[in-house]
Structure formats: C-alpha cells, structure tokens
PyMOL CGO cylinders between C-alpha atoms (Angstrom):
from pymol import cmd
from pymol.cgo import CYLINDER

trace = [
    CYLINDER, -9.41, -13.01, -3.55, -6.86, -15.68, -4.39, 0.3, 1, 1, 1, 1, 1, 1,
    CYLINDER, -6.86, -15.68, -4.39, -5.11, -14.01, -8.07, 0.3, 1, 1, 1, 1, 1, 1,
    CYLINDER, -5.11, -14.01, -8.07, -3.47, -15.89, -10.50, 0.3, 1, 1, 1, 1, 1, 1,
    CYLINDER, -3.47, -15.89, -10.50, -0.35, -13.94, -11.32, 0.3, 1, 1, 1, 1, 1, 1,
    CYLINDER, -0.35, -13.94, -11.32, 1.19, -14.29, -15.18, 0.3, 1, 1, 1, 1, 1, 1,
    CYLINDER, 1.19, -14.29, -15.18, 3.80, -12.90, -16.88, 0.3, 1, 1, 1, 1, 1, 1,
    CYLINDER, 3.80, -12.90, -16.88, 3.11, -12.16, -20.97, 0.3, 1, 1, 1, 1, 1, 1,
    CYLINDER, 3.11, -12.16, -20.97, 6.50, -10.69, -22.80, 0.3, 1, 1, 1, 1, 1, 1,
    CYLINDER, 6.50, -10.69, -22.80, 6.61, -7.62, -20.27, 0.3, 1, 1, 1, 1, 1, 1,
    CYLINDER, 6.61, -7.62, -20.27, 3.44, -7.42, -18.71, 0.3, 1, 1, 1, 1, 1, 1,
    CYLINDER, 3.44, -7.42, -18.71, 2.06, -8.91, -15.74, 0.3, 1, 1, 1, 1, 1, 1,
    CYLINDER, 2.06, -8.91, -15.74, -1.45, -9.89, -16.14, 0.3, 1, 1, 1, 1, 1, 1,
    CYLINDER, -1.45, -9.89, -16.14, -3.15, -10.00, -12.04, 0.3, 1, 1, 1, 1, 1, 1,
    CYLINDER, -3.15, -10.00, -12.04, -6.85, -11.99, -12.19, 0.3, 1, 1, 1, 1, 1, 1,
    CYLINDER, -6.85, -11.99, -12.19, -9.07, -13.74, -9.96, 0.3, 1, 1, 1, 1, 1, 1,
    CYLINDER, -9.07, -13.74, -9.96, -8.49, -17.43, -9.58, 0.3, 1, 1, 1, 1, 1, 1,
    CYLINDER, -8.49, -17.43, -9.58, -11.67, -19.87, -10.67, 0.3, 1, 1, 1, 1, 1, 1,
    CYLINDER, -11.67, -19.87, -10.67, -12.12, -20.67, -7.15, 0.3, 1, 1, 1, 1, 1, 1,
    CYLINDER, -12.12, -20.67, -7.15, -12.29, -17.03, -6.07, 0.3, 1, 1, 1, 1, 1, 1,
    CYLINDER, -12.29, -17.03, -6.07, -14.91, -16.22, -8.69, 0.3, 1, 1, 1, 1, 1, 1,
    CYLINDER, -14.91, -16.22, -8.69, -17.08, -18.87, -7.84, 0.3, 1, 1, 1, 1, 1, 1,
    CYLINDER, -17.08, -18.87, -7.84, -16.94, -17.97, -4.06, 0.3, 1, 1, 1, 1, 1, 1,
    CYLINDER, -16.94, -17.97, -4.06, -17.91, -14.03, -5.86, 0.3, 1, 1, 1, 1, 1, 1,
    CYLINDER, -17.91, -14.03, -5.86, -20.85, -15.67, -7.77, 0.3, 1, 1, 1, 1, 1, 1,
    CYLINDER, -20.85, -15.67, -7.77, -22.49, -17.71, -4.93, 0.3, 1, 1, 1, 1, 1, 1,
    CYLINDER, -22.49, -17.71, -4.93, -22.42, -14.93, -2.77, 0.3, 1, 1, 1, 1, 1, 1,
    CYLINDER, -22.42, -14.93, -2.77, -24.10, -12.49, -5.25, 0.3, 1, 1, 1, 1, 1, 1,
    CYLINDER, -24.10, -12.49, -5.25, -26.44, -15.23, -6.29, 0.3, 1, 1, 1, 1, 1, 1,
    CYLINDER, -26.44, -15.23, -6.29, -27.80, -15.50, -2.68, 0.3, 1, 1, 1, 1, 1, 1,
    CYLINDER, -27.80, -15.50, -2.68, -27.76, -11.99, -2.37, 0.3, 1, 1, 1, 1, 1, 1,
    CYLINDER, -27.76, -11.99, -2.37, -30.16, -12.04, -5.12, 0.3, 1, 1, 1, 1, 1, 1,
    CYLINDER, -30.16, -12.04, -5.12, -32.21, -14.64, -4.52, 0.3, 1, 1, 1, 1, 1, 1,
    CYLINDER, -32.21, -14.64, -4.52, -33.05, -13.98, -0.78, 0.3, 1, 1, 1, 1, 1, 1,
    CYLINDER, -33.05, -13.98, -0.78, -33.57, -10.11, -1.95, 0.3, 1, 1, 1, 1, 1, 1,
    CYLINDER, -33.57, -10.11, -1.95, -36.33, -10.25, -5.20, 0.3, 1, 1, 1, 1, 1, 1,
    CYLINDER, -36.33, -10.25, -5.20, -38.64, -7.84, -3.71, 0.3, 1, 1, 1, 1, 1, 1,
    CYLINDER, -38.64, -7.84, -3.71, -36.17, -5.05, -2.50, 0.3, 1, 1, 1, 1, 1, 1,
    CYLINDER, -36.17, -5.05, -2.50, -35.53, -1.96, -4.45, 0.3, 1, 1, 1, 1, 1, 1,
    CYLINDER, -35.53, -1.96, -4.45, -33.33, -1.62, -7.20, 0.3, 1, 1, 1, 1, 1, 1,
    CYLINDER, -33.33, -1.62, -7.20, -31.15, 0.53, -5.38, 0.3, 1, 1, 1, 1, 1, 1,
    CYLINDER, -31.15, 0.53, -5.38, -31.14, -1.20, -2.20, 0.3, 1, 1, 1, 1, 1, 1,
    CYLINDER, -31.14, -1.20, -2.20, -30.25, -4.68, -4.07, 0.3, 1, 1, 1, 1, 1, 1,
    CYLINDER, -30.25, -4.68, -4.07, -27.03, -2.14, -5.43, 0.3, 1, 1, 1, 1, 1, 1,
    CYLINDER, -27.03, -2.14, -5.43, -26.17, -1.08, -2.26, 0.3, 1, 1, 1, 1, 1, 1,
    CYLINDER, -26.17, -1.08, -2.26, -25.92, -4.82, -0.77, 0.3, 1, 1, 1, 1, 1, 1,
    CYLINDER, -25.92, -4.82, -0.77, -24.24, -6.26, -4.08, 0.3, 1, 1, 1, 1, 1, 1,
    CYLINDER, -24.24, -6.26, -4.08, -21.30, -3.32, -3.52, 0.3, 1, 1, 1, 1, 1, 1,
    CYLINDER, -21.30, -3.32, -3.52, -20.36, -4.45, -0.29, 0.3, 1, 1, 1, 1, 1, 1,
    CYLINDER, -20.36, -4.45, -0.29, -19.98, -8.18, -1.40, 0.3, 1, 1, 1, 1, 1, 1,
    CYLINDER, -19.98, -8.18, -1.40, -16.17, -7.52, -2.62, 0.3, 1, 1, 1, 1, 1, 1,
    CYLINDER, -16.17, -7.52, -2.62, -15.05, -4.92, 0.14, 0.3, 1, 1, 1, 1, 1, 1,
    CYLINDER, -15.05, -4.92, 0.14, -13.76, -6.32, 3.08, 0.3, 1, 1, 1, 1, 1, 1,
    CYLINDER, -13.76, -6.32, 3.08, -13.34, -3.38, 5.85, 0.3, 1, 1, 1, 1, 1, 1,
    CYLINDER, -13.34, -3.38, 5.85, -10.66, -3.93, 8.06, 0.3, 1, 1, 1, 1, 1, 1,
    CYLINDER, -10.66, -3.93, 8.06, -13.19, -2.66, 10.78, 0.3, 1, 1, 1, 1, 1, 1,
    CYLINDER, -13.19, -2.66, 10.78, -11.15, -2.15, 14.23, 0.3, 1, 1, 1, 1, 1, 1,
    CYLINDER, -11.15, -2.15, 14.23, -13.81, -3.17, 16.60, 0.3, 1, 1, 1, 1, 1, 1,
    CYLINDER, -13.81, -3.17, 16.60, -14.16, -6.46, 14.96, 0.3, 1, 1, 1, 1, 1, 1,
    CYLINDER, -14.16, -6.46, 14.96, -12.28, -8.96, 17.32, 0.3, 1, 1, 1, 1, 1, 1,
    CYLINDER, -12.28, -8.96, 17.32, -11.24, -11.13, 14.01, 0.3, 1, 1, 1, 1, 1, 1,
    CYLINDER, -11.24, -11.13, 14.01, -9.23, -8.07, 12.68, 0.3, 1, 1, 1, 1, 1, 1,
    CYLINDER, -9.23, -8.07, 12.68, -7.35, -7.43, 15.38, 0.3, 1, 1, 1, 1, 1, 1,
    CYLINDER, -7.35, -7.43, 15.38, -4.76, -9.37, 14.34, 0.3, 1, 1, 1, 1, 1, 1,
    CYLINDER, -4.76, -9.37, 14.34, -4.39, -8.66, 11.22, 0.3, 1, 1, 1, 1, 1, 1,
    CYLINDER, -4.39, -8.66, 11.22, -4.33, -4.59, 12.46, 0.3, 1, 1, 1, 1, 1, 1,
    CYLINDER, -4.33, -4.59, 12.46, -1.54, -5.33, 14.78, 0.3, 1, 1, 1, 1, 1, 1,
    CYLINDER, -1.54, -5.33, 14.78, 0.63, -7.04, 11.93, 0.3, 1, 1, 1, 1, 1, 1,
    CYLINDER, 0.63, -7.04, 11.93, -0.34, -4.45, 9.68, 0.3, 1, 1, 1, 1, 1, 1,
    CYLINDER, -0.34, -4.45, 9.68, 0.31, -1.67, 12.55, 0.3, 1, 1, 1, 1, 1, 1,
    CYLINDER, 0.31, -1.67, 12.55, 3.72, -3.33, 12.99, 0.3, 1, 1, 1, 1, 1, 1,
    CYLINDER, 3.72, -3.33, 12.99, 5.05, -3.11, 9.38, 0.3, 1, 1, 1, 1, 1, 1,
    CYLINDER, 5.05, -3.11, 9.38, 3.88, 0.63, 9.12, 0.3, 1, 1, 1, 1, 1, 1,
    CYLINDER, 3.88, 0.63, 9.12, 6.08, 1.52, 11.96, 0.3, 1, 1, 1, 1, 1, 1,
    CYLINDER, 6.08, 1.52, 11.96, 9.15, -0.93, 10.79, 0.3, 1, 1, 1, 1, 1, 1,
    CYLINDER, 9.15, -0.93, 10.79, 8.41, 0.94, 7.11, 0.3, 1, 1, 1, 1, 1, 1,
    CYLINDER, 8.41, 0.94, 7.11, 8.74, 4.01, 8.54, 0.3, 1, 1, 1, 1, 1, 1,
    CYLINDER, 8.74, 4.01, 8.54, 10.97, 3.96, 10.91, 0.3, 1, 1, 1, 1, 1, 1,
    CYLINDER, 10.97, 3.96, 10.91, 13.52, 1.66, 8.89, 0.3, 1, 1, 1, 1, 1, 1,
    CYLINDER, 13.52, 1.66, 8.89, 13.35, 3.84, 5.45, 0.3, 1, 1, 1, 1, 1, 1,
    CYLINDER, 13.35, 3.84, 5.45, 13.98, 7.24, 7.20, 0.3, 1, 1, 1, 1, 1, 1,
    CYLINDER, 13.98, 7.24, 7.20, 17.21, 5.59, 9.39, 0.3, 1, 1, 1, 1, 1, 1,
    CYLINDER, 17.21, 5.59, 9.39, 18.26, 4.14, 6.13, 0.3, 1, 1, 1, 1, 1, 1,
    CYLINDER, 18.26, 4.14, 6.13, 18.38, 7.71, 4.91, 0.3, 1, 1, 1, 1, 1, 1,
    CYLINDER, 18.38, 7.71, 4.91, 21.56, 8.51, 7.23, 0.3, 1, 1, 1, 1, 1, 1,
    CYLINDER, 21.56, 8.51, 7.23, 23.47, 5.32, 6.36, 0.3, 1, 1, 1, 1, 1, 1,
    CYLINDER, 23.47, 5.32, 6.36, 25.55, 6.63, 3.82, 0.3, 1, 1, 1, 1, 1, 1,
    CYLINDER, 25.55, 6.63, 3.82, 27.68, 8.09, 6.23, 0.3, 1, 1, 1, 1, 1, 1,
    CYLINDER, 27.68, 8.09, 6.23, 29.85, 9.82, 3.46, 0.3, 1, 1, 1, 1, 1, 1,
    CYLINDER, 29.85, 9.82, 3.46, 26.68, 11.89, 2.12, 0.3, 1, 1, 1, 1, 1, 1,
    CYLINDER, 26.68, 11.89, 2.12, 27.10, 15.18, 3.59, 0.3, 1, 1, 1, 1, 1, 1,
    CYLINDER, 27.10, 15.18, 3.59, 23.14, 16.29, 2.35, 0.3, 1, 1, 1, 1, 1, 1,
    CYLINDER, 23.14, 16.29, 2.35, 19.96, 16.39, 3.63, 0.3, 1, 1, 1, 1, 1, 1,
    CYLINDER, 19.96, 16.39, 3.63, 19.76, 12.79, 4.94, 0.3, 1, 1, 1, 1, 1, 1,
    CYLINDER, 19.76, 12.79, 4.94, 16.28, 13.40, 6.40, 0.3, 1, 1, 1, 1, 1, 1,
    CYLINDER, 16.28, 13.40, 6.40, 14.94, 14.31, 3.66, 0.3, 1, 1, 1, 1, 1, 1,
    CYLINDER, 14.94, 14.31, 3.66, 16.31, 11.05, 1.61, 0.3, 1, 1, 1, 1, 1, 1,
    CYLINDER, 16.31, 11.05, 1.61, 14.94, 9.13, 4.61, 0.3, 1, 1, 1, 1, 1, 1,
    CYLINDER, 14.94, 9.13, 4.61, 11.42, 10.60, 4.38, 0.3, 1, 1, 1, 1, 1, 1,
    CYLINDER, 11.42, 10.60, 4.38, 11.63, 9.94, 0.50, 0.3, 1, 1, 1, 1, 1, 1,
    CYLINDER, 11.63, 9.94, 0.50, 12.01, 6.40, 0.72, 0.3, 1, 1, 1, 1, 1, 1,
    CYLINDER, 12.01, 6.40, 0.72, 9.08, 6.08, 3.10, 0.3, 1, 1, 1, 1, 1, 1,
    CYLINDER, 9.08, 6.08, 3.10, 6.61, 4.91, 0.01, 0.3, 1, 1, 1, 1, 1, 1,
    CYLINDER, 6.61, 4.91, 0.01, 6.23, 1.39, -0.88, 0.3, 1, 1, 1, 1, 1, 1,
    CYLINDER, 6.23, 1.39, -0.88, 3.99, 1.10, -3.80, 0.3, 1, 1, 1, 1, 1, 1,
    CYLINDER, 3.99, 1.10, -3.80, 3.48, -1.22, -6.90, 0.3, 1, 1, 1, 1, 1, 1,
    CYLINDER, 3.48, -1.22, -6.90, 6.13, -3.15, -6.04, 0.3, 1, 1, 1, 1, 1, 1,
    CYLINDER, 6.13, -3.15, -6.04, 5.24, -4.34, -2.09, 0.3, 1, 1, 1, 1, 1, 1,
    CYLINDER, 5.24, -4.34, -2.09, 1.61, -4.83, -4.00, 0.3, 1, 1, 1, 1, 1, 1,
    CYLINDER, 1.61, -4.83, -4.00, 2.78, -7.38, -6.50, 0.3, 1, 1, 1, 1, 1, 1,
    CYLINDER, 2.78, -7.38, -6.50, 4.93, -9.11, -4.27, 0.3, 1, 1, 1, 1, 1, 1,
    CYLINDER, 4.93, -9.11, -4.27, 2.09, -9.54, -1.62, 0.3, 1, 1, 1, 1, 1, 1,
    CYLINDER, 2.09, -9.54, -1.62, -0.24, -10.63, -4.57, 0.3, 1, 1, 1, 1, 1, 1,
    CYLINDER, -0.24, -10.63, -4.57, 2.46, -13.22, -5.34, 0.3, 1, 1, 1, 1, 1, 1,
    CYLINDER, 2.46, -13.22, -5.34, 2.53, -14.02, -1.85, 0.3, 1, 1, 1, 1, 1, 1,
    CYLINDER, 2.53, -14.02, -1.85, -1.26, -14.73, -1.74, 0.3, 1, 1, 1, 1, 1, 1,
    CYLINDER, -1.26, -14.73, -1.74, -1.56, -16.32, -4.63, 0.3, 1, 1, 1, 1, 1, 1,
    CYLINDER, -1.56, -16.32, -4.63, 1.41, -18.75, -4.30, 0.3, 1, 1, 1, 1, 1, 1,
    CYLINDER, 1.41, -18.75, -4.30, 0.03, -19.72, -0.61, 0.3, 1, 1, 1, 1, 1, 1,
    CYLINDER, 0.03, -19.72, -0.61, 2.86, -17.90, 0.94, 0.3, 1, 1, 1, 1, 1, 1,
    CYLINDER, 2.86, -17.90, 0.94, 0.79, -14.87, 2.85, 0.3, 1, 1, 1, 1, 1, 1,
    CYLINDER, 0.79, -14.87, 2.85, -2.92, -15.61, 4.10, 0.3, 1, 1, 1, 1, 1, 1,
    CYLINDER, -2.92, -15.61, 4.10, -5.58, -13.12, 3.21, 0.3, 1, 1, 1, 1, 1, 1,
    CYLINDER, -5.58, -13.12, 3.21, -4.85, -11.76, 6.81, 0.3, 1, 1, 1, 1, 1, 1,
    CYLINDER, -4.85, -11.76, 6.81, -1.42, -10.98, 6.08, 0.3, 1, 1, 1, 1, 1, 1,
    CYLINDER, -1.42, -10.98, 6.08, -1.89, -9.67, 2.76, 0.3, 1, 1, 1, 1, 1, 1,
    CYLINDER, -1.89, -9.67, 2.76, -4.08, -7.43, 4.09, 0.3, 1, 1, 1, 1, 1, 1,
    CYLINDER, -4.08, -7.43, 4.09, -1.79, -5.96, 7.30, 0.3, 1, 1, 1, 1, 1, 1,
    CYLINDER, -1.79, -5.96, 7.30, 0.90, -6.04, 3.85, 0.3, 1, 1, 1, 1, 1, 1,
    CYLINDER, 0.90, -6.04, 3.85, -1.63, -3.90, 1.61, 0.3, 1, 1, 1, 1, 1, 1,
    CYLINDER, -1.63, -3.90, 1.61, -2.45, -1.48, 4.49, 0.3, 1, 1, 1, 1, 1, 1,
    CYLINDER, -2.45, -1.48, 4.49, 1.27, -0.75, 4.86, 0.3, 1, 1, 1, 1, 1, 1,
    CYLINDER, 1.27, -0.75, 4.86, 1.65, 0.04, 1.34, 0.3, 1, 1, 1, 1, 1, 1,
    CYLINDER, 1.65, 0.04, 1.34, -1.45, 2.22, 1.20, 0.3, 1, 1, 1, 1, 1, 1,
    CYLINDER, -1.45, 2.22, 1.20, -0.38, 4.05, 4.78, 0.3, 1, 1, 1, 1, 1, 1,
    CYLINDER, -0.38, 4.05, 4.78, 3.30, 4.88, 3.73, 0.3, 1, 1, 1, 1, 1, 1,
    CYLINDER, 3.30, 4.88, 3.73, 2.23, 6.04, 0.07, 0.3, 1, 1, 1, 1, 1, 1,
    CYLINDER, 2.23, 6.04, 0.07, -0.17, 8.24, 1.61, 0.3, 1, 1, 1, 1, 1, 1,
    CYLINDER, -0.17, 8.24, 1.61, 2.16, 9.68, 5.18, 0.3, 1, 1, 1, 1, 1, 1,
    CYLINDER, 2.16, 9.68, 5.18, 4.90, 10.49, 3.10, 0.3, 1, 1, 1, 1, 1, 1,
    CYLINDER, 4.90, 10.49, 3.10, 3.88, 13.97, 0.87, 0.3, 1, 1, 1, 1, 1, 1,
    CYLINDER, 3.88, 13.97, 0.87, 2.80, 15.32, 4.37, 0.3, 1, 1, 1, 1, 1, 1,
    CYLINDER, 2.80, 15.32, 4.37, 6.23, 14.51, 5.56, 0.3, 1, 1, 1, 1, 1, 1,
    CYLINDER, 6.23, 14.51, 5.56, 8.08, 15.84, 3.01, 0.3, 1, 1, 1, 1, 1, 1,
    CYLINDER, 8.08, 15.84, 3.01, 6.25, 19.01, 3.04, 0.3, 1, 1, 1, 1, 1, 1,
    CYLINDER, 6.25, 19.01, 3.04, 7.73, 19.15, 6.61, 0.3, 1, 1, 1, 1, 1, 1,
    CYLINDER, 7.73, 19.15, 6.61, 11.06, 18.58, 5.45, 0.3, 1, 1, 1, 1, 1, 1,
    CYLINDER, 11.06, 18.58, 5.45, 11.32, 21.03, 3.11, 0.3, 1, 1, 1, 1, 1, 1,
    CYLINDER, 11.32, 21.03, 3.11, 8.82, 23.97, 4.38, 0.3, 1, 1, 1, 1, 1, 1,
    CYLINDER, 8.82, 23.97, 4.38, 8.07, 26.13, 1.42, 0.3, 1, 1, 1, 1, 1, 1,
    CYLINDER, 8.07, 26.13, 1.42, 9.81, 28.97, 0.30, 0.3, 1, 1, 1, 1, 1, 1,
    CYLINDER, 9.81, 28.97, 0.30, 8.47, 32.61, 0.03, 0.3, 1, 1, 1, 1, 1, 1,
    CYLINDER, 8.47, 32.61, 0.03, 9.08, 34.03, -3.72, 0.3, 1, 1, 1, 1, 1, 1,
    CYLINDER, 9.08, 34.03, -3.72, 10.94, 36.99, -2.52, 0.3, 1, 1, 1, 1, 1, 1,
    CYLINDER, 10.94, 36.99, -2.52, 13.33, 34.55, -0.75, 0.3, 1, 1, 1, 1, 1, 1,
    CYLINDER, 13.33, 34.55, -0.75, 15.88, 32.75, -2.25, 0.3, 1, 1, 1, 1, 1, 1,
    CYLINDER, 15.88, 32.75, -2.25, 16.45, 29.09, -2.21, 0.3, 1, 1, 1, 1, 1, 1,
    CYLINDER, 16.45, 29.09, -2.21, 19.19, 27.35, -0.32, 0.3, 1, 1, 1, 1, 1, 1,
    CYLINDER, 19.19, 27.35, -0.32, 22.22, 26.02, -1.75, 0.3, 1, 1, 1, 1, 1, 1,
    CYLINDER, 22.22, 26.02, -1.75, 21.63, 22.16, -2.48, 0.3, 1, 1, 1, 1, 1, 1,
    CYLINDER, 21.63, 22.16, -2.48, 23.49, 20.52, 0.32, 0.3, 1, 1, 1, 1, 1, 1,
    CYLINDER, 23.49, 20.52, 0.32, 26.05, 17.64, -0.42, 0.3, 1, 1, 1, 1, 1, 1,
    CYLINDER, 26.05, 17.64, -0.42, 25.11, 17.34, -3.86, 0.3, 1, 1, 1, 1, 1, 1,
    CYLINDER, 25.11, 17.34, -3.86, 28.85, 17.93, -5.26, 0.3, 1, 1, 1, 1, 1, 1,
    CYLINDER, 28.85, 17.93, -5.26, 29.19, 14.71, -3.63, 0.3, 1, 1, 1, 1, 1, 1,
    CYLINDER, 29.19, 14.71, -3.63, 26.50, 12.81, -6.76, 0.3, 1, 1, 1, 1, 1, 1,
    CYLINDER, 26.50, 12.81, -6.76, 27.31, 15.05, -9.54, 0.3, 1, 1, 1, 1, 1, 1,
    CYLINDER, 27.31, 15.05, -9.54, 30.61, 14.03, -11.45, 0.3, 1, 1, 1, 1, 1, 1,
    CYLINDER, 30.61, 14.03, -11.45, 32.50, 17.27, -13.24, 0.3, 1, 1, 1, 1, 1, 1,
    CYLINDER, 32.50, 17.27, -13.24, 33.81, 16.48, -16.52, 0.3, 1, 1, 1, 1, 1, 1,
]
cmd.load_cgo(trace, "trace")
C-alpha cells in the first residue's frame, strides 16, 4: 500500500493513501460481486487474502525481490556483529555486542514506509527492506542465547568482562 506518513506534535500518524484504498475497495468489491452465492465463510476466507501479499519463493516475480531482501539480511548480519569488534579499545565481550545489534526494528520500518511513500523504494524493495527487519528481529534472541549459554544455579556467574572500561568511579 502506498502510506501517507505525518507527523502531529510527537507522533507519527502511518495511513493508507486515497489511491491505495480505492485499489483495496475495487478489489473487495469484485470479490463480492463475482462471489454472491458462496458461503459466508468462504466469501471470508477470499476477502482475507485481498491485503496479504506472500512473498511466495516459487513465484518467478518474487525472485527478485527475495534476492534483494536475501542480500540485506546477510549485509545486516554480518555488518552489525563486525561492528561489534570495532571499538578496538573495548576489552569485553565484543561478540556478544555484535549479536545485540543484529535487530533492526521500528526504525528500518518507518524509514522504508517513508521510502515507499515518498516514491523513493518500490513495493518490491520495501518488501526485501521489511523482510530484513522482520528476519534480524526474529535471528537475534536465538543468537544471543548462544552467546551467553545459560548458567546452572549452583554455578556462579562470570565476572563482567571489560566493563570497568563504561563505568566511571566517582
């Protein structure tokens, strides 16, 4: 959907431009019309698929789009976890800052709206941009969990490594 992005004081309002909702209505109106006699249920079923669009992987069109988006998730990844060893100084776990900077949430999702909305990203890249965002939200608990593996109640927990190095004494 193309969005219309506004911001009111300090919120950001997100909605569906005129254009987009009319393309929404026309297709649910056909939908409708060509489907008087089906069941209730049935006409439910169609009218939920009319908004999701399924990146589907054997779909020629998409393969594009799951290429670019394949792309960024590795760059995401791959970038954020050697950006957690840059600080050459920090003596502490730099894995585990790496792995923690994997996610890319609200932030990569408002920009890409922007991006749509202003003409800057077509609704292929905003896709390949909003499967990024939804991959390295969801890959980085499971790699943190490898990061730090947990620690048995009879054992104690290591000393914090290099964090002398953030805390300032008085």
């Amino acid at each position: 959907l193309g969005q219309n992005v506004r911001l009111y004081g300090d919120k950001v309002l997100i909605k569906p431009s005129k254009e987009a909702l009319a393309k929404i209505y026309d297709k649910v109106r056909g939908i409708v019309q060509r489907n008087k006699s089906v069941e209730q249920r049935d006409l439910i079923r169609m009218l939920n698929a009319v908004n999701v669009q399924v990146l589907n992987p054997v779909d020629p069109a998409n393969r594009q789009t799951l290429m670019v988006g394949g792309l960024l998730i590795v760059a995401a990844v791959v970038g954020k976890f050697l950006a957690g060893y840059a600080p050459f100084w920090f003596k502490g776990n730099k894995k585990a800052i790496g792995v923690g900077m994997i996610p890319r949430g609200e932030v990569g999702l408002i920009f890409a709206q922007m991006g749509l909305a202003s003409g800057v990203f077509d609704p292929g890249l905003f896709s390949a941009t909003t499967l990024m965002v939804m991959v390295t939200t969801f890959i980085a608990p499971p790699l943190l969990k490898l990061v730090f593996p947990p620690v048995r109640p009879e054992q104690e927990p290591p000393e914090p490594e290099g964090i002398e190095e953030l805390v300032t004494k008085p």
